[in-house]
BALOBA-1460 file (C-alpha; in Angstrom, 3 decimals):
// residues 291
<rec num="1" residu="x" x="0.000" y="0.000" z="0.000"/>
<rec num="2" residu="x" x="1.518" y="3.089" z="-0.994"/>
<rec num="3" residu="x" x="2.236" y="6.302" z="1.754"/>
<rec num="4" residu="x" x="-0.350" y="8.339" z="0.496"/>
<rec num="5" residu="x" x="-3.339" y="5.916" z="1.903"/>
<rec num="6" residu="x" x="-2.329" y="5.311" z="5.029"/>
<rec num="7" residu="x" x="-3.774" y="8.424" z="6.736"/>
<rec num="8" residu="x" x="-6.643" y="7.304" z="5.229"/>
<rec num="9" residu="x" x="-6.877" y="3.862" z="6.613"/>
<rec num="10" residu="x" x="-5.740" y="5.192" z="10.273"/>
<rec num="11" residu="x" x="-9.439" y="7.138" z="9.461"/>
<rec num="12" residu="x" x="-11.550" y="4.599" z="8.799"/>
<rec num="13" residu="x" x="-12.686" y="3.572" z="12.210"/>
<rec num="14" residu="x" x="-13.712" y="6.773" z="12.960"/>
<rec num="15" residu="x" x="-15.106" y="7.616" z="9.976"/>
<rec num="16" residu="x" x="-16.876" y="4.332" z="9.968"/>
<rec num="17" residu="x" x="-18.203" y="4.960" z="13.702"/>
<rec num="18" residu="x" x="-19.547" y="8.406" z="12.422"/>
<rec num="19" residu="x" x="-21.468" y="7.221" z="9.623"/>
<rec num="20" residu="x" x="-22.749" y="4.038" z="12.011"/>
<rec num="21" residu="x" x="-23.546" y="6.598" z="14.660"/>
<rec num="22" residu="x" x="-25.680" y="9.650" z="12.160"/>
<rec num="23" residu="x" x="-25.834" y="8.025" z="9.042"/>
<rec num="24" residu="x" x="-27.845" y="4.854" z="10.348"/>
<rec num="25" residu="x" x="-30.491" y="7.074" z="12.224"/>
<rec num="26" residu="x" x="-30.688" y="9.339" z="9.582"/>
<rec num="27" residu="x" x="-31.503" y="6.741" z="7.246"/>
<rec num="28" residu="x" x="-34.426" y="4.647" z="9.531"/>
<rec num="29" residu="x" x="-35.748" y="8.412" z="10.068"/>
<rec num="30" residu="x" x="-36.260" y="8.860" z="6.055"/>
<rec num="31" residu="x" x="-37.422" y="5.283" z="5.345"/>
<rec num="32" residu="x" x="-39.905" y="5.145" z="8.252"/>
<rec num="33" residu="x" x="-41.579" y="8.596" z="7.696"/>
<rec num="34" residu="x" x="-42.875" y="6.696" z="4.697"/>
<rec num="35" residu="x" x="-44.279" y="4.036" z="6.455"/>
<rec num="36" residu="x" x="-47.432" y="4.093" z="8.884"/>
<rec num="37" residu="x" x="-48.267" y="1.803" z="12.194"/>
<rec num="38" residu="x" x="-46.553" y="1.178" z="15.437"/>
<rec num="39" residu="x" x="-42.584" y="0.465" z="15.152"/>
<rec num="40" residu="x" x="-43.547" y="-3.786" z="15.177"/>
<rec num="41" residu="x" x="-45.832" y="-3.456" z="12.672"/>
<rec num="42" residu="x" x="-45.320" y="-0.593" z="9.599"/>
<rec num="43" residu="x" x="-47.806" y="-0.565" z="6.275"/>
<rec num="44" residu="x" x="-45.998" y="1.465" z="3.464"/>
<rec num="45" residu="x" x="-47.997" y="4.826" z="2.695"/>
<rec num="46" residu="x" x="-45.480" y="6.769" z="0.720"/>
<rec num="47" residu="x" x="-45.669" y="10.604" z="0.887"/>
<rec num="48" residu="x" x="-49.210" y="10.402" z="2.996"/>
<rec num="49" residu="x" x="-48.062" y="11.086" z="6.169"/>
<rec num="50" residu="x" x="-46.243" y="14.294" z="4.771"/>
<rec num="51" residu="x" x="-49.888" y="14.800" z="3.567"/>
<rec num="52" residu="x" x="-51.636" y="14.535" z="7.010"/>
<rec num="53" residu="x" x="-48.765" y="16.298" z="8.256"/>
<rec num="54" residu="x" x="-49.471" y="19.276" z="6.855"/>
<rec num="55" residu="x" x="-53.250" y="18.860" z="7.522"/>
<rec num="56" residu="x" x="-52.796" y="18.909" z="11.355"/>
<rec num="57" residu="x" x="-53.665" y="21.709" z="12.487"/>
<rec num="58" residu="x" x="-51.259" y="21.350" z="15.360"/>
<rec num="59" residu="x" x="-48.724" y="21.028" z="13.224"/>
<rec num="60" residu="x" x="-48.939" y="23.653" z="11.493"/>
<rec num="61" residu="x" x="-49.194" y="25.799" z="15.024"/>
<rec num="62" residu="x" x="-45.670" y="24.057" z="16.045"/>
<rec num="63" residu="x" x="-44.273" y="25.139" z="12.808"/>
<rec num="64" residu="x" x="-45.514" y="28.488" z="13.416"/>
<rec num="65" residu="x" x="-44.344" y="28.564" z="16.789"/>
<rec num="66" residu="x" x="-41.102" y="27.671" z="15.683"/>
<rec num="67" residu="x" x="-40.957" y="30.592" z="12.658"/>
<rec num="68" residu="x" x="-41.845" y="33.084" z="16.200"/>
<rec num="69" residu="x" x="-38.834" y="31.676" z="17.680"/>
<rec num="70" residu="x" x="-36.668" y="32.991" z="14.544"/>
<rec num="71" residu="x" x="-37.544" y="36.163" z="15.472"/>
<rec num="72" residu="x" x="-35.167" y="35.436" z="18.761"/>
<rec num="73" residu="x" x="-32.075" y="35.339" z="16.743"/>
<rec num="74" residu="x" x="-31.938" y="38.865" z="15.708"/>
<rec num="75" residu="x" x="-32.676" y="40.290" z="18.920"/>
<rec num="76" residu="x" x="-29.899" y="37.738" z="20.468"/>
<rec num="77" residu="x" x="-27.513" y="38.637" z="17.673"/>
<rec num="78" residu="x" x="-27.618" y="42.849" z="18.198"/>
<rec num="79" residu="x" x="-27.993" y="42.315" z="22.018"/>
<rec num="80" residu="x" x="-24.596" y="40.174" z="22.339"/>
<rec num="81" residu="x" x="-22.763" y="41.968" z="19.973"/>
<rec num="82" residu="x" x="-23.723" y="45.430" z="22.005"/>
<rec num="83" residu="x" x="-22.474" y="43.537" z="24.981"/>
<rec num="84" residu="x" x="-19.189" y="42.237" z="23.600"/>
<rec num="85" residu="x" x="-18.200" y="45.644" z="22.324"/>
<rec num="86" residu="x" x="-18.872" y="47.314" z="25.349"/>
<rec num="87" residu="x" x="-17.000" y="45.223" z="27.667"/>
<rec num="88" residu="x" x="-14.180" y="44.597" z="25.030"/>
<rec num="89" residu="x" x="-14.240" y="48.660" z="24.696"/>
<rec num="90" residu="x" x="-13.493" y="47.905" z="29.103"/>
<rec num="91" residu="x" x="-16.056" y="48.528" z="30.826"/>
<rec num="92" residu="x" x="-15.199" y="48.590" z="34.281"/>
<rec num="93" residu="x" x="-16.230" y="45.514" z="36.025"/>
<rec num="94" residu="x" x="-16.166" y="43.541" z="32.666"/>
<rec num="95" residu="x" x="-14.996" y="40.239" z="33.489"/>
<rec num="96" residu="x" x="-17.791" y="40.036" z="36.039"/>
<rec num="97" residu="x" x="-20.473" y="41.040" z="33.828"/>
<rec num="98" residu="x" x="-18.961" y="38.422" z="31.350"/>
<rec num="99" residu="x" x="-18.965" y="35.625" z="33.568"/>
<rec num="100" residu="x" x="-22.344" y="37.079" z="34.757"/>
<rec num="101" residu="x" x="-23.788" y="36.842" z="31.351"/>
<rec num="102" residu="x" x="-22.564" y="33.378" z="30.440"/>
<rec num="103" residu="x" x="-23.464" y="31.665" z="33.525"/>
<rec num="104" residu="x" x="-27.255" y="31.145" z="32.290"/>
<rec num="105" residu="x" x="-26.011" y="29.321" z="28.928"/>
<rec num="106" residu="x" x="-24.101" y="26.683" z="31.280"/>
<rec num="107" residu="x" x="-27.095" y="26.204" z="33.658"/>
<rec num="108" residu="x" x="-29.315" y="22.404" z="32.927"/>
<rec num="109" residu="x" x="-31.893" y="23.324" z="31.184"/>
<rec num="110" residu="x" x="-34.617" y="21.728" z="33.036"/>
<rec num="111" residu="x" x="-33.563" y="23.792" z="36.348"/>
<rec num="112" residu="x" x="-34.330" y="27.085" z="34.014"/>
<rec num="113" residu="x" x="-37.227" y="25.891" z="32.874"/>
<rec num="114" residu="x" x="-38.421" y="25.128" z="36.226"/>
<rec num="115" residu="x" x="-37.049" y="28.103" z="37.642"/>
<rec num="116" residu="x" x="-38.764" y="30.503" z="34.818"/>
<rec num="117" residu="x" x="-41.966" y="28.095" z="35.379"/>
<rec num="118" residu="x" x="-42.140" y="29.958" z="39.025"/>
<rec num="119" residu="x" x="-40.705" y="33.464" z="38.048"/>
<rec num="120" residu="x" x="-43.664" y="33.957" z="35.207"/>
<rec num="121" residu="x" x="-46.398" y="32.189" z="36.897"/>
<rec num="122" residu="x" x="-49.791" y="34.416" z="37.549"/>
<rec num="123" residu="x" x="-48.676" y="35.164" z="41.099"/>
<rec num="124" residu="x" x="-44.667" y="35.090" z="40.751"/>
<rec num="125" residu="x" x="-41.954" y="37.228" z="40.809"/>
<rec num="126" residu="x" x="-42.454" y="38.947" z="37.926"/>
<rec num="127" residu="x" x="-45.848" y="39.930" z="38.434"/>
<rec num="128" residu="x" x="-45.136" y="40.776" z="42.390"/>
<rec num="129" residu="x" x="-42.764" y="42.899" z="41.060"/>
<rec num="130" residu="x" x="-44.894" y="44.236" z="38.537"/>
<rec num="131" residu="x" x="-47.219" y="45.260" z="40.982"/>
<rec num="132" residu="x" x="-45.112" y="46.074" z="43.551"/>
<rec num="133" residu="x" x="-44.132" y="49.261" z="41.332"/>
<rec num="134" residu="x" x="-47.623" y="50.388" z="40.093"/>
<rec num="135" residu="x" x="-47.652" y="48.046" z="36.974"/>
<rec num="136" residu="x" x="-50.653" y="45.949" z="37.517"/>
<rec num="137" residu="x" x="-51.891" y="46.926" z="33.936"/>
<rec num="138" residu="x" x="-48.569" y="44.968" z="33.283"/>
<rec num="139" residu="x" x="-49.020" y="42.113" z="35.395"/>
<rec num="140" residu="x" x="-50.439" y="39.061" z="32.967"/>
<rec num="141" residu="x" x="-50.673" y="35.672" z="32.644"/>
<rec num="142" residu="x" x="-47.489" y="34.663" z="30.865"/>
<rec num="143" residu="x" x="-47.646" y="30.953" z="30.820"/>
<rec num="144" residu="x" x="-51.587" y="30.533" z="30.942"/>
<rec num="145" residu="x" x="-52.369" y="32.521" z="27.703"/>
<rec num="146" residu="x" x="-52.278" y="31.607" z="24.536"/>
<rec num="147" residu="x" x="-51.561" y="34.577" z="22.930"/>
<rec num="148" residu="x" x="-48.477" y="35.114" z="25.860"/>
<rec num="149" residu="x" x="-46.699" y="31.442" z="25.867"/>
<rec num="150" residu="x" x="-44.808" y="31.214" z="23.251"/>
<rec num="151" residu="x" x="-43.092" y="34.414" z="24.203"/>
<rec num="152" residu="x" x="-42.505" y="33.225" z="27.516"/>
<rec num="153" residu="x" x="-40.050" y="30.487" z="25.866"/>
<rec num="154" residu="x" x="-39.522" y="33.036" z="23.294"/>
<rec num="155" residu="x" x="-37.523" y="35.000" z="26.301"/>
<rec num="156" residu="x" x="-36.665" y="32.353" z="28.504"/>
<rec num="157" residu="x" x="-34.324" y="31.313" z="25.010"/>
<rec num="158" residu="x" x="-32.878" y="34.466" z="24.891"/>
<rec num="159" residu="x" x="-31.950" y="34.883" z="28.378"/>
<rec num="160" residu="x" x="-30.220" y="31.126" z="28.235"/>
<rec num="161" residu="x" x="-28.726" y="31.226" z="24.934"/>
<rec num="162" residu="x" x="-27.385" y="35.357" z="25.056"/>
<rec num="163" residu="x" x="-24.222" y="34.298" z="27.058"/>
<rec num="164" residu="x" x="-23.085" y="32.140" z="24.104"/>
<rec num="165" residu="x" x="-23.173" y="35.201" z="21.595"/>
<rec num="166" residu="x" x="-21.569" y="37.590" z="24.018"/>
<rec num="167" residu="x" x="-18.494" y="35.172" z="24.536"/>
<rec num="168" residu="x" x="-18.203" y="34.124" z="20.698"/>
<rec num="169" residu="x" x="-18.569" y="37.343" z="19.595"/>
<rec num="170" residu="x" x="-15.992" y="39.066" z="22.434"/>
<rec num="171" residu="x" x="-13.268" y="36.254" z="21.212"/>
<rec num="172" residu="x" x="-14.025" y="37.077" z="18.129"/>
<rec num="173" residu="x" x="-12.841" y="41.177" z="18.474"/>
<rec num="174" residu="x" x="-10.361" y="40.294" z="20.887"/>
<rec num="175" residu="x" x="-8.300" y="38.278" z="18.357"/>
<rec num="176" residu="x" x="-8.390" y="41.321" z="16.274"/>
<rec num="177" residu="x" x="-5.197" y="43.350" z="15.209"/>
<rec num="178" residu="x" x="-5.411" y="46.788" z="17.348"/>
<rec num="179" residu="x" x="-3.575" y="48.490" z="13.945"/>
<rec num="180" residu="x" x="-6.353" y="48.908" z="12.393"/>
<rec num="181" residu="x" x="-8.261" y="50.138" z="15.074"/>
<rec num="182" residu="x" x="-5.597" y="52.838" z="16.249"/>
<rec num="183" residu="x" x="-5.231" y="54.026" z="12.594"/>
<rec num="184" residu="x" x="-8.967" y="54.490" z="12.594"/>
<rec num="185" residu="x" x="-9.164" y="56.106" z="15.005"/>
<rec num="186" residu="x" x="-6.031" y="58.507" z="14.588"/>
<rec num="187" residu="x" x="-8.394" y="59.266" z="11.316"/>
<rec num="188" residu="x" x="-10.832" y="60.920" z="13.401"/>
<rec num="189" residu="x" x="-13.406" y="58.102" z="13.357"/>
<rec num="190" residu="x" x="-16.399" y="58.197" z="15.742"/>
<rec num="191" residu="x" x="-16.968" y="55.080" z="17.874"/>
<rec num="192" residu="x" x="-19.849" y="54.219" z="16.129"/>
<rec num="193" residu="x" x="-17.883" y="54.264" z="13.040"/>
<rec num="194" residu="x" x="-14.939" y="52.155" z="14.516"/>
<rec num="195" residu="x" x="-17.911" y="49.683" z="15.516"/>
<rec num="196" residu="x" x="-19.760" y="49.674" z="12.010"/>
<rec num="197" residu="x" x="-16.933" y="49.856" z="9.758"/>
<rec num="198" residu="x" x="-13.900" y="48.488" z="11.127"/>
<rec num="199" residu="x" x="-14.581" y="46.048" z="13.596"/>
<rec num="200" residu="x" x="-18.041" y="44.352" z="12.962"/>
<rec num="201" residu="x" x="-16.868" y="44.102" z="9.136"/>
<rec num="202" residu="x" x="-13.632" y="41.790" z="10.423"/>
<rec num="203" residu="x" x="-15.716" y="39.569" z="12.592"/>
<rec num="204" residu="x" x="-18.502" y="38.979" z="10.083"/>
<rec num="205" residu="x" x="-18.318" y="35.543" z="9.834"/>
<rec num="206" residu="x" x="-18.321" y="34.881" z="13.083"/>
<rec num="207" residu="x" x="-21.434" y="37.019" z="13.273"/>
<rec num="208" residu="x" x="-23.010" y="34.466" z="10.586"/>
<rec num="209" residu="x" x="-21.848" y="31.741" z="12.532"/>
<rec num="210" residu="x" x="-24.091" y="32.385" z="15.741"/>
<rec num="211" residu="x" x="-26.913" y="33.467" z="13.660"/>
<rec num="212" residu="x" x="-27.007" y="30.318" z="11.855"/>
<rec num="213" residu="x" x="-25.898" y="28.246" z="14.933"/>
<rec num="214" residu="x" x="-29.166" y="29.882" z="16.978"/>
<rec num="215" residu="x" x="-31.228" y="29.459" z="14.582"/>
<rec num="216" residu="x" x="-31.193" y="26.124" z="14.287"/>
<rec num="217" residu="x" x="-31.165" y="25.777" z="17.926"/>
<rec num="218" residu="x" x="-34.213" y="27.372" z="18.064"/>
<rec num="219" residu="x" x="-35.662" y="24.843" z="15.487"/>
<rec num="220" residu="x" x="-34.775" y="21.859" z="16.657"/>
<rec num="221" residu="x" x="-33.297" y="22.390" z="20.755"/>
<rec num="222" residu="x" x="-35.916" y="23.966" z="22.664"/>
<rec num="223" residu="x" x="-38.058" y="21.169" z="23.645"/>
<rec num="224" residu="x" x="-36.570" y="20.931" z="27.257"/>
<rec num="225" residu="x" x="-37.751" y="24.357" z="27.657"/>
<rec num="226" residu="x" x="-41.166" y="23.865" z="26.434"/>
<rec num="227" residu="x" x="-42.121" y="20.636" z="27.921"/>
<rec num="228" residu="x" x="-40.889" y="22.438" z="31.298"/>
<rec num="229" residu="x" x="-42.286" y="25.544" z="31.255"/>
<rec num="230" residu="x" x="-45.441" y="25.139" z="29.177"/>
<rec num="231" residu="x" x="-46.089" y="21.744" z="28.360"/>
<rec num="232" residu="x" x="-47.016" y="22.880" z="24.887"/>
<rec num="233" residu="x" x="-49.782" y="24.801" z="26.335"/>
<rec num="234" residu="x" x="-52.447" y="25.780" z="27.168"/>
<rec num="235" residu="x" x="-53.752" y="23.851" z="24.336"/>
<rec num="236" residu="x" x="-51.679" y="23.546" z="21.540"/>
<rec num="237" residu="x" x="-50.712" y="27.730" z="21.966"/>
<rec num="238" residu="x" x="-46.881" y="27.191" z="22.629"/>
<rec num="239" residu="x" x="-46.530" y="23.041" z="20.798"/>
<rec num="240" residu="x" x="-42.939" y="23.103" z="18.773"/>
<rec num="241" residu="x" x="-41.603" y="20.594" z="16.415"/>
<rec num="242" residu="x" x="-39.371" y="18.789" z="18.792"/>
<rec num="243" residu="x" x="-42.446" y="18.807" z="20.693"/>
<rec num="244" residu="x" x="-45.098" y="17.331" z="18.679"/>
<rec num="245" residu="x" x="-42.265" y="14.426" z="17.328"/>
<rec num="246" residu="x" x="-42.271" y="13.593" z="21.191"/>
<rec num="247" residu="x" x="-46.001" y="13.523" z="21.292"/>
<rec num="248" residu="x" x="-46.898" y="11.331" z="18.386"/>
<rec num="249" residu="x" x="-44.091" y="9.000" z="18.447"/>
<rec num="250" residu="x" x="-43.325" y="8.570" z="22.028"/>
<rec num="251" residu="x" x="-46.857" y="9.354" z="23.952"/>
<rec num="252" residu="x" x="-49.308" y="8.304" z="20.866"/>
<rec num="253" residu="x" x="-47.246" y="5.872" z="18.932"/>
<rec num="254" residu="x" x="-47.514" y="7.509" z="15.668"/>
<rec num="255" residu="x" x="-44.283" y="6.785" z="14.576"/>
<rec num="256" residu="x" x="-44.773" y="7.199" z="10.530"/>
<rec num="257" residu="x" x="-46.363" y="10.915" z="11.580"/>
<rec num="258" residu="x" x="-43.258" y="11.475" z="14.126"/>
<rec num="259" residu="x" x="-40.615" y="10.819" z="11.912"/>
<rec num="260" residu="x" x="-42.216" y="12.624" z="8.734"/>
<rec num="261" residu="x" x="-42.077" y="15.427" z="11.201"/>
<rec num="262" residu="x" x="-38.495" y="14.835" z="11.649"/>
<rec num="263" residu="x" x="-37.366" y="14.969" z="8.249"/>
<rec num="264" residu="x" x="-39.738" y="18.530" z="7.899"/>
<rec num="265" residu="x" x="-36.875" y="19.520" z="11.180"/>
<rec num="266" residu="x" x="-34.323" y="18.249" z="8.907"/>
<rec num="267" residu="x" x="-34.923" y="20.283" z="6.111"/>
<rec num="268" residu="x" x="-35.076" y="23.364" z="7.607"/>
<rec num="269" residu="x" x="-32.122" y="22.700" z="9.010"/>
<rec num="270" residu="x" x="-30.220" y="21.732" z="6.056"/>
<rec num="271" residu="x" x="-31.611" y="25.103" z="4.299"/>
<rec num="272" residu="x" x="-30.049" y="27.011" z="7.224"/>
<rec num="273" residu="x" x="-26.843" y="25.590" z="6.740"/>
<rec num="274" residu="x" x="-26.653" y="25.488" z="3.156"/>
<rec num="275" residu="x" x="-27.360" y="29.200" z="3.439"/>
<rec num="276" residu="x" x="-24.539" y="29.577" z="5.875"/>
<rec num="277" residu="x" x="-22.245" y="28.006" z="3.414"/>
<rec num="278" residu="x" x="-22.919" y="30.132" z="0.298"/>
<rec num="279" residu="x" x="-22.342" y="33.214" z="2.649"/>
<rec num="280" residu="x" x="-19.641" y="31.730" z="4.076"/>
<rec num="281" residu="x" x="-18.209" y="31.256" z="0.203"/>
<rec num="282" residu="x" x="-19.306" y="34.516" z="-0.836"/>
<rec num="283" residu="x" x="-17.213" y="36.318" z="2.156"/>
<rec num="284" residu="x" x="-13.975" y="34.374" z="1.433"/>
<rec num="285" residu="x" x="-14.300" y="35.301" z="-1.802"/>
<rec num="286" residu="x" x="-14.952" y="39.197" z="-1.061"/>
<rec num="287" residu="x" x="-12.001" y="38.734" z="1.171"/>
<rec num="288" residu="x" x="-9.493" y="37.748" z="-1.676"/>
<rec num="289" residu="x" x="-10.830" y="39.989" z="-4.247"/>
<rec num="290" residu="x" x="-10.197" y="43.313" z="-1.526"/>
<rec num="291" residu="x" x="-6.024" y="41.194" z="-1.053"/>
């Protein structure tokens, strides 16, 4: 065997343990979401549950549930990267409020749940201190309505996942060359200018990282939270995805239906990260056409 294949065969365990380990499932996920019946027993139905997927009217409120979640990302993205600039600009007391910040994303996320679970209940903190300052017009039910519950997870995400963004993001400018920052600055530029046009502009692809990164998180990794804090409802108000795969596969059996959900979680997914790519591509390439 000649030098060259060797690395290759020192790979091949692992590579075969990878493909036994996501290729397998991945597989049995596509071929059952075909099928109907309970796992023992499966009568081939081609695309129909894809059909009475999107029929379900539940379904269709998870998937919209999970669209509201997008929404997070933005508001995650701008808030982390305010507070990454202003403690790498030194804020006093800024390795505090960094380890301060980033303590919620290490936390289980079945204490936050529960934790948030008391906080936003009708007669919990929030509320008491709601009212305590003259806010009772303020003071609502943020878990037991439906218009409210999804936007209870919608900030209990933020809250967990903002600590993430603000330590990416302040690696990210802290690994930056200070030249071009001093000679910006010698050039009379504002700070807002420094901000928009020297420094976010170097770290862009980190920015398109986390976006792309939370986004999928909140597609497919926020069932702890939901099943904890809501339950998926009242009703159906605050039912995800990950959710309502749990619910028909696991608690009603309906494992055709759960996995033809899956794959619907799949694709999303793979559009997010195909569109991460082709920016990705797209910035390498603006960065050798400016060299």
């Amino acid at each position: 065997m000649s030098k060259g294949r060797w690395p290759y065969v020192y790979i091949l365990p692992m590579v075969a343990a990878i493909l036994f380990a996501f290729g397998y499932p991945l597989v049995s996920v596509l071929r059952n979401s075909l099928y109907t019946g309970s796992i023992y027993e499966l009568t081939y139905v081609g695309l129909g549950n894809f059909r009475t997927l999107f029929g379900d009217d539940v379904f269709r409120t998870a998937l919209g549930n999970n669209l509201k979640l997008l929404l997070t990302v933005p508001l995650m993205t701008v808030a982390a990267l305010l507070l990454a600039v202003l403690i790498h600009e030194g804020v006093r007391g800024g390795r505090f409020y960094r380890s301060a910040i980033f303590f919620p994303y290490i936390l289980p996320a079945v204490g936050t749940g529960l934790a948030f679970s008391v906080f936003l209940q009708l007669n919990g903190g929030l509320n008491g201190g709601l009212r305590a300052l003259g806010l009772n017009w303020l003071a609502l039910d943020w878990l037991g309505s439906p218009d409210l519950a999804i936007w209870s997870v919608s900030g209990m995400v933020i809250w967990q996942q903002l600590g993430f963004g603000v330590v990416v993001f302040l690696a990210a400018l802290l690994s930056l060359p200070p030249e071009t920052t001093e000679a910006a600055r010698l050039d009379g530029a504002s700070w807002w200018q420094l901000q928009t046009r020297v420094s976010l502009p170097q770290i862009r692809s980190t920015i398109e990282f986390f976006v792309v990164t939370e986004a999928i998180t909140v597609l497919s990794w926020v069932f702890t939270y939901v099943y904890v804090l809501t339950g998926g409802g009242p009703g159906n108000s605050s039912m995800v995805m990950e959710f309502y795969i749990w619910k028909e596969g696991f608690a009603q059996g309906a494992v055709g239906l759960a996995n033809a959900a899956a794959v619907v979680v799949l694709a999303l997914a793979a559009v997010l990260i195909a569109a991460y790519l082709v920016l990705r591509r797209r910035s390498l390439q603006d960065q050798q056409g400016v060299r």
